[in-house]
Each structure stands twice: as structure tokens, then as C-alpha cells.
C-alpha positions in Angstrom: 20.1 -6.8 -10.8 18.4 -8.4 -7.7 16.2 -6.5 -5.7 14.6 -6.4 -2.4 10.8 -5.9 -2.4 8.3 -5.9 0.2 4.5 -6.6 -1.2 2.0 -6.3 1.7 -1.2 -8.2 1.5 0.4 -10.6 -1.2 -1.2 -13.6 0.1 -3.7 -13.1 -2.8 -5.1 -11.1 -5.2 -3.0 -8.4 -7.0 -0.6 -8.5 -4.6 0.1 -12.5 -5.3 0.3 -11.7 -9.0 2.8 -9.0 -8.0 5.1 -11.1 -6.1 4.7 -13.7 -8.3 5.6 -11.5 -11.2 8.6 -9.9 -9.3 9.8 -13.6 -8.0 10.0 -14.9 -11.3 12.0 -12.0 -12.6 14.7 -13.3 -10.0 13.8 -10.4 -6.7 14.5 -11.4 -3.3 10.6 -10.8 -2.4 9.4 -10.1 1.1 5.5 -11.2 1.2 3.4 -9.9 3.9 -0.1 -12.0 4.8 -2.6 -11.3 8.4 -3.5 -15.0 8.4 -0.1 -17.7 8.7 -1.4 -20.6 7.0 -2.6 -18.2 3.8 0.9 -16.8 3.7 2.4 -19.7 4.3 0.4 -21.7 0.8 1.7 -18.3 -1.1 5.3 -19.0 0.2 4.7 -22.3 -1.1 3.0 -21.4 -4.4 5.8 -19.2 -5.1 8.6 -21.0 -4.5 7.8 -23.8 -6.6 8.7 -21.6 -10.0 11.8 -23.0 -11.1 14.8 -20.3 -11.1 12.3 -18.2 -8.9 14.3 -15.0 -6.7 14.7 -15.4 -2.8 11.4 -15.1 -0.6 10.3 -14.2 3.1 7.4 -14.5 4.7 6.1 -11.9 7.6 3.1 -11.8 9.2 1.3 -8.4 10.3 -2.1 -7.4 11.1 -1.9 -4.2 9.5 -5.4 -3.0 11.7 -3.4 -2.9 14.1 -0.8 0.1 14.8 1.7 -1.3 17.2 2.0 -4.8 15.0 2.9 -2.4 12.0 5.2 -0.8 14.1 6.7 -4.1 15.6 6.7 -5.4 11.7 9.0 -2.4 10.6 11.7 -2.4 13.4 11.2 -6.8 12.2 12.1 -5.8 8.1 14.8 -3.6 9.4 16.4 -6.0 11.6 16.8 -8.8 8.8 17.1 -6.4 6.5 19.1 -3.4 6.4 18.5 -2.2 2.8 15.6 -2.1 0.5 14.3 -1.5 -2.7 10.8 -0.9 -2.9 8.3 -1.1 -0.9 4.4 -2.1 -2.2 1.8 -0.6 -0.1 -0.7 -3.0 -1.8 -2.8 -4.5 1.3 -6.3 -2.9 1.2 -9.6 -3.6 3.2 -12.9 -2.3 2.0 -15.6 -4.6 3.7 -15.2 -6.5 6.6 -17.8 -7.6 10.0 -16.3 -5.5 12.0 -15.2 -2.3 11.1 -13.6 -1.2 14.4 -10.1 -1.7 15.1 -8.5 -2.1 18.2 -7.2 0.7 17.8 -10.6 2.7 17.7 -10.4 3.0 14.1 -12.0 2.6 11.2 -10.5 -0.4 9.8 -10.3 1.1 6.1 -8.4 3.6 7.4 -6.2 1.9 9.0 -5.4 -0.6 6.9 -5.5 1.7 3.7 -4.1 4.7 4.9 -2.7 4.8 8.4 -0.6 1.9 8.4 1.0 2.4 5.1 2.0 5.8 6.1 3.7 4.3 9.1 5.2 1.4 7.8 7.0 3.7 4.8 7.9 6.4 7.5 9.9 3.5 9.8 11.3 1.6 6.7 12.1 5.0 4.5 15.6 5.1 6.2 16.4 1.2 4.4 14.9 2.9 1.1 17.4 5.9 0.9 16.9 8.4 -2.7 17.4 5.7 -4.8 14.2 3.5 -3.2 10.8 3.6 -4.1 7.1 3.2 -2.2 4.3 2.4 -4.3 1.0 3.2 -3.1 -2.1 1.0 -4.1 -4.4 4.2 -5.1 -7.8 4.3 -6.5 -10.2 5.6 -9.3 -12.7 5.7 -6.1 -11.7 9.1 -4.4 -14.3 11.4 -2.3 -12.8 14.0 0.0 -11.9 13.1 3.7 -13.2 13.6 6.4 -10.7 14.1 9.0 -13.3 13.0 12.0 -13.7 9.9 10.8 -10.4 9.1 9.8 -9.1 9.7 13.7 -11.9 7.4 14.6 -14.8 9.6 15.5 -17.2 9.6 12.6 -18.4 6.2 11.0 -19.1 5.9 7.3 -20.5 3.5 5.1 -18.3 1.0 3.3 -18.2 3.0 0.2 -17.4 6.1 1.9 -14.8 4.9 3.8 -13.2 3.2 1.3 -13.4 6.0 -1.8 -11.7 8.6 1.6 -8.8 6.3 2.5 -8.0 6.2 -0.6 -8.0 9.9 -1.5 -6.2 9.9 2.1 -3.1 7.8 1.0 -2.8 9.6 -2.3 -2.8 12.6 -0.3 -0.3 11.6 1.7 2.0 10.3 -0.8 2.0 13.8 -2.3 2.8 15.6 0.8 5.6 13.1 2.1 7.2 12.9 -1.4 7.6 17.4 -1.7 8.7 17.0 2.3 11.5 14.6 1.4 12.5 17.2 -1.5 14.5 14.3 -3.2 16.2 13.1 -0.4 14.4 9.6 0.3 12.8 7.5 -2.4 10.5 7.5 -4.6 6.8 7.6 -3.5 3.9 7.2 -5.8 0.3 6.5 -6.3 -1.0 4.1 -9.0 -4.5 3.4 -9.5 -3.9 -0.5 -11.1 -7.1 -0.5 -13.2 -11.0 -0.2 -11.7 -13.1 -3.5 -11.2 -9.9 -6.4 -11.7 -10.7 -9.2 -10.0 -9.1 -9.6 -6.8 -11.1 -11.1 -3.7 -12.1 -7.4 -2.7 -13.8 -6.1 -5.6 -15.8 -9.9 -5.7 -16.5 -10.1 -2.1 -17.7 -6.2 -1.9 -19.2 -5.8 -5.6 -20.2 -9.6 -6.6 -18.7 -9.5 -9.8 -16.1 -11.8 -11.4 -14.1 -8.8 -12.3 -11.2 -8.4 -14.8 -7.7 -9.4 -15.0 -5.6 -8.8 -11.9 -2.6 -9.4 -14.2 -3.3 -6.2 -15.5 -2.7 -4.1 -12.3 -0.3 -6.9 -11.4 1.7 -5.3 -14.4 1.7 -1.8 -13.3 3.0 -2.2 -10.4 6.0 -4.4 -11.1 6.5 -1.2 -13.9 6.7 1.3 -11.4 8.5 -0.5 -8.9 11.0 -1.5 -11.8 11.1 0.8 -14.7 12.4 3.9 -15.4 9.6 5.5 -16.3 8.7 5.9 -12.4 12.4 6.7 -11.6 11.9 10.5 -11.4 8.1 10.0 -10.6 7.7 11.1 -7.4 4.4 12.4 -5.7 2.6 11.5 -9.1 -0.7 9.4 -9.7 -0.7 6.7 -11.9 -3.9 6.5 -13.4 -3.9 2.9 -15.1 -7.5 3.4 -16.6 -6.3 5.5 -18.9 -2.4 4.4 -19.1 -0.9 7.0 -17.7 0.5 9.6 -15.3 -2.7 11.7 -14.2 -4.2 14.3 -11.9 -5.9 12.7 -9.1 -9.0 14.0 -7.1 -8.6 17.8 -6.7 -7.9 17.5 -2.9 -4.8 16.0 -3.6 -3.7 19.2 -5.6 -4.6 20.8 -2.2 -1.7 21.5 0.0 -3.6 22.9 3.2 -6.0 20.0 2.6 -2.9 17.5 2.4 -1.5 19.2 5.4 -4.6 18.2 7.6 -5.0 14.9 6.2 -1.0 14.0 7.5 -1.9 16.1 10.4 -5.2 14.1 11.8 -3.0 11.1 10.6 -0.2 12.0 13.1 -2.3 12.3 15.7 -3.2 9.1 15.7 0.0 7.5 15.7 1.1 10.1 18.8 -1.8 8.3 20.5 -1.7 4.7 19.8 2.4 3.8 19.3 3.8 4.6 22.6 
């Protein structure tokens, strides 16, 4: 059976191979790029697989709050049902690392905006939906300051804390919906694969993005992630896994969402 799909940051990397993956089983596919003419060639790339599923193209700068925003209420009017939602778009080195916004842009792109855009588009998701949320083996705790903008951190840093963030996040939201709304996990696709990221911020060729390419068409497909909610998929080792103790936390989850809703009361009118 067809399914709707959005894949953020799918104009390369993982998130091409996902869409491509996902388009080839047949899916009406909704691709998601920051730069036209990029997801324009993946529109193009994609729909030149014979017997390939429906495709859409959106643009979004995901840095930027109020375009996440604007891109939600944009799904939901050409689009009043989903099926899963990939939070796969992911920033870890960049020239500048300030956002409009006042942000850090690992943050924001990682953590904040994903939290936003699966609050706004949960409604078209309903229980029988799922959210999957591009985790990481890299995971130090987080600092709330610089998450709301007022501490800076290295690139490292920044990264291994957004990504704790969202998995901290996906936690909380999933026990708030208490199985009424979809599904929402974390999945770690495999350390190192070679997407543009990991060989623009480590230098190294990397391995197979078909690998994490695989994961996540399993858990936005299979029922193995059906009744998965709030989990972490750990696909180093293959399986369902306990992520970094602050996860576990729930005060620590609570102030996470909490720093993380006070930035969107400030920036989206």
C-alpha cells in the first residue's frame, strides 16, 4: 500500500538514498532540500526510475524557525494526511554558525526545527503515523544555555548535544502522546557512513549510506517499529538500545523540551 512520506534534507546523502529507496518501492515521497536547484536535480534523479511512486519537492531552510513553520501549515495544505515523517536533515559544520534566529545552527537544524515541524504536522500523522528521528552514536549531555542561543560550543559539542537533545525529546513527546499520535523514534543509522557531513566535517570517505538508508526505510515501514515508540534504534549494533543516560532522565527531558519551548514562544509569532 502507497504511502505518504516526507524525508527532510533528501537532496543528498542518506536522505537521497532514503527517498530513493522509498520511491522505488512505489511511496508518494515528499523531498525537502534548502537550496532549489539541488532539490530540483534529486526530483529529477528520482523520477527517472521506471515504475517509481509519486514525488514533491519543498523547499525550507530549516535554520530558520518561521520558514519551518510556514513549511508545515505548506505540507498540510497539499496534504491532509500523512504517513511518516523523516526527520533526517542534519547540520554539523557550517561558516556561520548563527542563525537568524540567534541560534546555534546545530540546534536548530537538528533539534529545534524537527521538534516543530512534527508538533505542526502530528495532527496529518494521527496513532497510526510515525516520526523518525535521525539520532546519533555521538551524544554528550546538553546544555540548555546554549541550546536557547546563549552559550557557543565547538562543532563537536554542538553536534554530539543536539543530538542527545532530539533523542530526548522524542522520548518525552512519545510518553506525552500516551498512544494517541504516532509513532516517534530515534535511530542512530550506523557511525561514520558516508554522507557529505561525515566527509566535509571528518575527511574520510566513510562507509555505505545504503546501510542507514536501510534502517530507516525499516522503521518507517516495518512492523517491527509499529509499537516502537520513544525507543532508540541503535544500528551499530542492530538493534533497539538504551541511549545516553540523560535520555532515561525525565526531569532532564523535561528541561530539554522546556528551554526548547521557549524558543519557539520567542521566535514564531
Amino acid at each position: 500500500m502507497q504511502k505518504i512520506i516526507l524525508v527532510t534534507g533528501s537532496t543528498d546523502g542518506i536522505g537521497l538514498e532514503t527517498a530513493k529507496k522509498l520511491v522505488e518501492l512505489g511511496n508518494h515521497v515528499l523531498l525537502h532540500g534548502r537550496n532549489p536547484g539541488k532539490l530540483k536535480d534529486a526530483e529529477d534523479k528520482l523520477k527517472a526510475f521506471p515504475g517509481s511512486g509519486k514525488i514533491d519537492s519543498y523547499v525550507c531552510d530549516l535554520s530558520s524557525l518561521a520558514d519551518v513553520s510556514a513549511f508545515a501549515k505548506t505540507i498540510a495544505r497539499h496534504h491532509p494526511n500523512l504517513d511518516v515523517v523523516i526527520n533526517n536533515a542534519g547540520v554539523y559544520s557550517t561558516a556561520n554558525t548563527i542563525t537568524q534566529d540567534g541560534l546555534d545552527v546545530r540546534f536548530a537544524v537538528n533539534t529545534i526545527a524537527p521538534y516543530l515541524l512534527t508538533q505542526q504536522l502530528a495532527p496529518l500523522l494521527g496513532p497510526s503515523g510515525r516520526v523518525i528521528n535521525l539520532s546519533s552514536a555521538a551524544q554528550a549531555p546538553v546544555n540548555t544555555e546554549a541550546l536557547i542561543g546563549k552559550a557557543q560550543l565547538s562543532d563537536g559539542e554542538a553536534y554530539a548535544q543536539s543530538k542527545l537533545a532530539l533523542t530526548m525529546w522524542t522520548r518525552s513527546m512519545a510518553q506525552s502522546l500516551n498512544g494517541d499520535g504516532p509513532v516517534i523514534v530515534a535511530v542512530n543509522p550506523a557511525s561514520m557512513l558516508g554522507s557529505k557531513m561525515v566527509k566535509d566535517a571528518f575527511g574520510v570517505a566513510g562507509g555505505d549510506i545504503k546501510i542507514g538508508a536501510d534502517i530507516l526505510c525499516r522503521a518507517a515501514l516495518s512492523d517491527e517499529f509499529a509499537t516502537a515508540s520513544g525507543l532508540y534504534f541503535d544500528n551499530d549494533i542492530g538493534r533497539f538500545s538504551s541511549p545516553h543516560p540523560d535520555a532515561l532522565n525525565d526531569q532532564k527531558s523535561q528541561d530539554v523540551v522546556s528551554a526548547i519551548e521557549s524558543v519557539l514562544d520567542r521566535v514564531i509569532p
